[in-house]
C-alpha positions in Angstrom: -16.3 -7.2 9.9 -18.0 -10.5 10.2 -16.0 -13.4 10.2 -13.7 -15.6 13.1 -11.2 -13.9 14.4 -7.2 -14.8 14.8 -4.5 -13.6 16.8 -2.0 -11.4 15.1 0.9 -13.0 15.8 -0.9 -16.3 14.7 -1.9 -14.7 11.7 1.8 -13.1 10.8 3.7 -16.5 11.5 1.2 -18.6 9.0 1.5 -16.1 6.7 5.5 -16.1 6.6 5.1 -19.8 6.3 3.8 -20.0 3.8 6.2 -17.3 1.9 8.9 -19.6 3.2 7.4 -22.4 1.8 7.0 -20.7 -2.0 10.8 -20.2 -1.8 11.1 -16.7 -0.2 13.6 -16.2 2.2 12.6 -16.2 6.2 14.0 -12.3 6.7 11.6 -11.3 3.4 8.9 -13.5 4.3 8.9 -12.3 8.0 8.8 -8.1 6.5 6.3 -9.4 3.9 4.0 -11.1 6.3 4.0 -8.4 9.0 3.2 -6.2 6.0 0.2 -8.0 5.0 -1.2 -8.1 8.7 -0.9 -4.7 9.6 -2.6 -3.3 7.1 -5.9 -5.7 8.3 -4.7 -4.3 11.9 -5.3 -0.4 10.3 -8.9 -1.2 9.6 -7.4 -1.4 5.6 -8.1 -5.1 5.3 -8.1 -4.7 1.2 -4.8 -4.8 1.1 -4.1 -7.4 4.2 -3.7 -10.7 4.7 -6.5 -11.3 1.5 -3.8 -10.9 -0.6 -1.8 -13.4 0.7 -3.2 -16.1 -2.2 -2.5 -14.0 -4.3 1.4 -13.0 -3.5 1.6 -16.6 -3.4 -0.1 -17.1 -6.7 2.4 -14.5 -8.1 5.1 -16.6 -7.7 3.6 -19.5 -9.1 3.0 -17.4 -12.0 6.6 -16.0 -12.3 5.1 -13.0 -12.0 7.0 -12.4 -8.3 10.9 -13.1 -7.8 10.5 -15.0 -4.2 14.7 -14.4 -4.2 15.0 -11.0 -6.1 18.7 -9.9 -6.8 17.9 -6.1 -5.6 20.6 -3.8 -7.5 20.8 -0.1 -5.9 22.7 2.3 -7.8 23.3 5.7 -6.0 23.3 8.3 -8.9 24.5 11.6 -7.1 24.6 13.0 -3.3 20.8 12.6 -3.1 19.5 10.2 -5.6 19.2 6.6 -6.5 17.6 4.1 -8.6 16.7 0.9 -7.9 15.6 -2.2 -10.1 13.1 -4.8 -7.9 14.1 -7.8 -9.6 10.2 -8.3 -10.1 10.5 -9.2 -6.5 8.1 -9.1 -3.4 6.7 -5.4 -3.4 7.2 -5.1 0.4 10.8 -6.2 0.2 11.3 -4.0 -3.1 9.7 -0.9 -1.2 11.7 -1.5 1.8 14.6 -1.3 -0.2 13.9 1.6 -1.5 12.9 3.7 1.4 16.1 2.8 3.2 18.2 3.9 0.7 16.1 7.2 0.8 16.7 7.4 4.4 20.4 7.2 3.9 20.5 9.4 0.8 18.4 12.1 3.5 20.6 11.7 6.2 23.8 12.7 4.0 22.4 15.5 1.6 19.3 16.6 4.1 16.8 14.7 0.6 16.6 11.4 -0.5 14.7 10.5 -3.7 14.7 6.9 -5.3 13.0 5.4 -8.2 12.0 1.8 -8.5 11.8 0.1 -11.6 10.6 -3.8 -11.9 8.9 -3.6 -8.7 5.3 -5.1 -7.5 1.9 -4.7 -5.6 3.5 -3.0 -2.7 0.4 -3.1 -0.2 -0.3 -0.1 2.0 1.9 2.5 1.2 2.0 4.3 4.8 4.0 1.2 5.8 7.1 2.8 4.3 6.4 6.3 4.7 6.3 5.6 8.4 9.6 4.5 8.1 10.8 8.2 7.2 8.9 9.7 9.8 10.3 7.4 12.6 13.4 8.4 11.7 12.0 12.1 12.3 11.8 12.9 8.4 8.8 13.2 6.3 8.3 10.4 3.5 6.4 10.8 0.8 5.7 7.6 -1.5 3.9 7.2 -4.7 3.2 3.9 -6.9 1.7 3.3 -10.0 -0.2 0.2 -10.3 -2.5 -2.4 -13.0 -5.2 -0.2 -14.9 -7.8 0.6 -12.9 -8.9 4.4 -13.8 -9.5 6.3 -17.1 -8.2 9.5 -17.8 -11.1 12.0 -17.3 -13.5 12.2 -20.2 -12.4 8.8 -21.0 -14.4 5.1 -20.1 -11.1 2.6 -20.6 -8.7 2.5 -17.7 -5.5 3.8 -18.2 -4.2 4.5 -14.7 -3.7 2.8 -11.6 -5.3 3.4 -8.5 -1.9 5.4 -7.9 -1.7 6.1 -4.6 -0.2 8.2 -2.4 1.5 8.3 1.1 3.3 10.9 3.2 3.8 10.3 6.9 5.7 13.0 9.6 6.1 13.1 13.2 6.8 9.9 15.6 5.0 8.1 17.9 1.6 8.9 19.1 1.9 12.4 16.9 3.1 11.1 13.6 0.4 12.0 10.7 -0.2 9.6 8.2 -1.6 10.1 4.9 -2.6 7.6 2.5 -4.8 7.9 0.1 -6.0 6.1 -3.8 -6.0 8.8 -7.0 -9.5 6.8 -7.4 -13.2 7.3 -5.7 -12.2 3.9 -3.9 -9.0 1.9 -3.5 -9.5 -1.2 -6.2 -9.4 -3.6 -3.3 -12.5 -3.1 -2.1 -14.1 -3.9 -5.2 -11.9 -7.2 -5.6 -13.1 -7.9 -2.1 -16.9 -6.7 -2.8 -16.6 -9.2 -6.2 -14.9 -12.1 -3.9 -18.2 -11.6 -1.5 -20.6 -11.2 -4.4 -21.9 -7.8 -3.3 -22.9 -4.4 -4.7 -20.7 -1.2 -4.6 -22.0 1.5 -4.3 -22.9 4.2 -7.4 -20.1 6.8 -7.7 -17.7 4.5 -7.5 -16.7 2.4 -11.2 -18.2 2.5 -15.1 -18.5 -0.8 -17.3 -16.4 -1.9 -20.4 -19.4 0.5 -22.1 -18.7 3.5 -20.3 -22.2 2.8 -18.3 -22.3 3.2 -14.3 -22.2 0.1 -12.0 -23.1 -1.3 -8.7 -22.0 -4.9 -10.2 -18.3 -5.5 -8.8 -17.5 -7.7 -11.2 -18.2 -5.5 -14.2 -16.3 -2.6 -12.4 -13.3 -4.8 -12.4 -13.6 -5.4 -16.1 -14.4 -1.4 -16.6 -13.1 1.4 -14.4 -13.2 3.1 -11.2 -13.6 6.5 -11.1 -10.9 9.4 -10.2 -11.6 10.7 -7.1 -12.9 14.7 -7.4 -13.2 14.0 -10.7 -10.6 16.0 -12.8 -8.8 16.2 -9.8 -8.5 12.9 -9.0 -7.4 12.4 -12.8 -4.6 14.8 -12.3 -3.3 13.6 -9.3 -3.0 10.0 -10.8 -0.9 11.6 -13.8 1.4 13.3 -11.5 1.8 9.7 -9.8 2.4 8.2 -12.9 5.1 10.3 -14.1 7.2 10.0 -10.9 7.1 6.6 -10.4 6.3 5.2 -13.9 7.8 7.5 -16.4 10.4 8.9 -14.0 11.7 5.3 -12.9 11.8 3.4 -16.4 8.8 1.0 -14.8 5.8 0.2 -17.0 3.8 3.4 -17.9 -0.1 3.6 -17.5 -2.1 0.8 -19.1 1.5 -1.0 -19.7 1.5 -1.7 -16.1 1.1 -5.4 -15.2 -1.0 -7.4 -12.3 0.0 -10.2 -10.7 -3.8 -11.5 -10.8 -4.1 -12.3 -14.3 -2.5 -14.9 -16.5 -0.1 -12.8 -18.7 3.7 -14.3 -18.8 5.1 -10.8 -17.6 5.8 -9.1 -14.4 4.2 -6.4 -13.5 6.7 -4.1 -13.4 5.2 -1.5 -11.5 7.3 1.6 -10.3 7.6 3.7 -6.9 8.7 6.6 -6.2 10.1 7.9 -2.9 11.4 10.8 -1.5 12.3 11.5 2.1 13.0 14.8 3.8 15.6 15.8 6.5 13.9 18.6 8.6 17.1 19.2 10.0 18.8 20.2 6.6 16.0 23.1 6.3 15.0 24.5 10.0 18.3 24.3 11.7 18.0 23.6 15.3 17.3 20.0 16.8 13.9 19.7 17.5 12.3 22.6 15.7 10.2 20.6 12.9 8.6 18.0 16.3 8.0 21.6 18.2 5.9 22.9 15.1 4.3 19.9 13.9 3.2 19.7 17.3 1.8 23.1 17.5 0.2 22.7 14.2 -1.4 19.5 15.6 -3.0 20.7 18.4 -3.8 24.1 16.5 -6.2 21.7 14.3 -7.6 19.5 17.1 -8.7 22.8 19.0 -10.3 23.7 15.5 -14.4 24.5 16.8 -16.1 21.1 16.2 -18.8 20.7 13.6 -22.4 19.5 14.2 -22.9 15.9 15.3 -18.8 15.4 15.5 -17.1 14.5 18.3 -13.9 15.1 17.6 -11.3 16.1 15.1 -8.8 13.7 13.7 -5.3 13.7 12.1 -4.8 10.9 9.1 -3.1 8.0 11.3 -4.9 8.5 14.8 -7.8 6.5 14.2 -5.6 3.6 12.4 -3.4 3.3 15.7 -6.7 3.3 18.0 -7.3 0.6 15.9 -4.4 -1.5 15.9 -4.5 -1.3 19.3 -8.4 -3.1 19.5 -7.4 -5.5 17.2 -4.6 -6.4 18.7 -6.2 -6.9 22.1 -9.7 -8.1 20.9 -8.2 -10.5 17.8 -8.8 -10.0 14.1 -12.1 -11.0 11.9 -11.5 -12.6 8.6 -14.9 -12.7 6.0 -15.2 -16.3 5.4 -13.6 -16.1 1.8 -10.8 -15.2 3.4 -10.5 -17.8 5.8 -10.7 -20.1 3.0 -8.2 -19.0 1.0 -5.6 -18.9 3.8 -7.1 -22.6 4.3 -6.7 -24.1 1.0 -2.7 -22.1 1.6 -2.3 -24.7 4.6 -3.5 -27.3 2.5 -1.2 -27.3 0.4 2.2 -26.6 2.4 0.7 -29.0 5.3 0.4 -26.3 7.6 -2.4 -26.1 10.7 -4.6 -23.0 10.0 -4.1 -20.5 12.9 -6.8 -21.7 16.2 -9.7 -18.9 16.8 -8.5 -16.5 19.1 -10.3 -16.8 22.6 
């Protein structure tokens, strides 16, 4: 990525900020911001600190509750709902996977709906949560249309992703992964730099295929493995849209448009106590290990060099961004400019 680079912890503080300074609270703007910056620090900078604007333009909008009232009702040994408040979505989500925890730690499963919840960023953030715990965490969100059904050309379905993350530390696996080709971010971010995507990835409002980001956003993107891809964004949508109460497919709000309502997007989340189903301490990290290692002795390929699990290559790069400083494209820079502009705040300094 071209672009100056910043210091994380530069980049995190500014960010909270300037949540602080739209009325959220310093613990939720702290969780919020750290949110936002580690997802540029995973190489995922669609869903990073460019969205910061746009959180803050969500509460300008009444679209986010900067001081949700978060109601958790515990409905049976492992269950729960929870209702958002139309609040942050990285505050909302927290919520809800802690209560998961709690619910797992109890009954050996933990599974909570969210209802009245919001853009929630990258959903690994949460599922990690689980997994440091030593349980698996599996979390699902429906989100703004984005994706038709298949055989369809208007989008009914979110980008709906999904997460599940197991295993701590320097062996924890982390999946996360859009129902669509793409995750809609790039595109926002491909229309916010006025460049192509690539064919494959959206249609038009006609139904026609596009390279024009701009046009994508006003058609579709495309499932991922086609039918497949169209399946797995229905099985999202049931669990944490139809499932929860939230908004249902194309009923599903955004926080970038100019509608009076909240999004009201929902999440699922379900976490897993391994000791509940193996037994003896220890046994799940002994054959997730095995498993692991198992798959990075697997014979390699032509022209590869190694074999990854989903998460190593996001810590290697956390790591070099942390040390080496983090590029924003000049859009974003600007954005986060016109932010300290208006709360008379000083822009983070280059890093050096």
């Amino acid at each position: 990525m071209d672009g100056a680079k910043y210091a994380t912890e530069d980049l995190k503080k500014f960010a909270s900020d300037c949540f602080v300074a739209a009325g959220v609270p310093a613990k939720d703007a702290d969780w919020t911001a750290d949110t936002l910056v580690l997802a540029d620090l995973s190489g995922k900078s669609t869903h990073g600190i460019s969205r910061l604007s746009a959180y803050i333009g969500g509460i300008d909008k009444g679209k986010i509750n900067p001081r949700p009232n978060i109601s958790v009702q515990i409905t049976g040994a492992a269950t729960a709902t929870v209702d958002g408040d139309d609040g942050l979505g990285p505050v909302v989500a927290r919520a809800a996977m802690q209560t998961a925890i709690e619910r797992a730690k109890e009954a050996g499963v933990g599974a909570v709906t969210v209802r009245r919840g919001n853009h929630i960023g990258v959903l690994a953030r949460y599922a990690n949560m689980a997994a440091d715990e030593g349980f698996i965490g599996l979390v699902l969100t429906n989100a703004q249309p984005a994706i038709p059904p298949w055989g369809g050309r208007r989008a009914y379905f979110g980008t709906n992703p999904i997460a599940m993350s197991a295993g701590r530390g320097d062996e924890q696996i982390s999946v996360d992964l859009a129902t669509s080709v793409t995750a809609r971010g790039n595109v926002i971010m491909a229309s916010k730099d006025g460049s192509e995507i690539p064919e494959g990835w959206a249609i038009d409002e006609a139904g026609e295929p596009t390279t024009d980001a701009a046009a994508a956003l006003k058609g579709a993107l495309l499932p991922m493995a086609g039918p497949k891809g169209y399946s797995l964004a229905l099985l999202v949508e049931i669990l944490s849209g139809v499932l929860s109460g939230a908004a249902i497919g194309d009923e599903v709000g955004s926080i970038y448009d100019d509608a009076p309502d909240a999004p009201n997007t929902g999440i699922f989340v379900l976490v897993l106590n391994p000791g509940f189903f193996l037994g003896e301490s220890g046994a799940f990290a002994t054959r997730l290990s095995q498993m692991e290692q198992a798959i990075h002795a697997n014979p390699l390929a032509k022209g590869v060099s190694a074999v990854y699990l989903p998460g190593e290559r996001q810590r290697a790069e956390i790591c070099k961004r942390e040390a080496q400083g983090m590029a924003l494209p000049e859009t974003t820079k600007n954005e986060l400019q016109a932010l300290a502009n208006r709360f008379s705040l000083n822009l983070p300094k280059e890093f050096a």
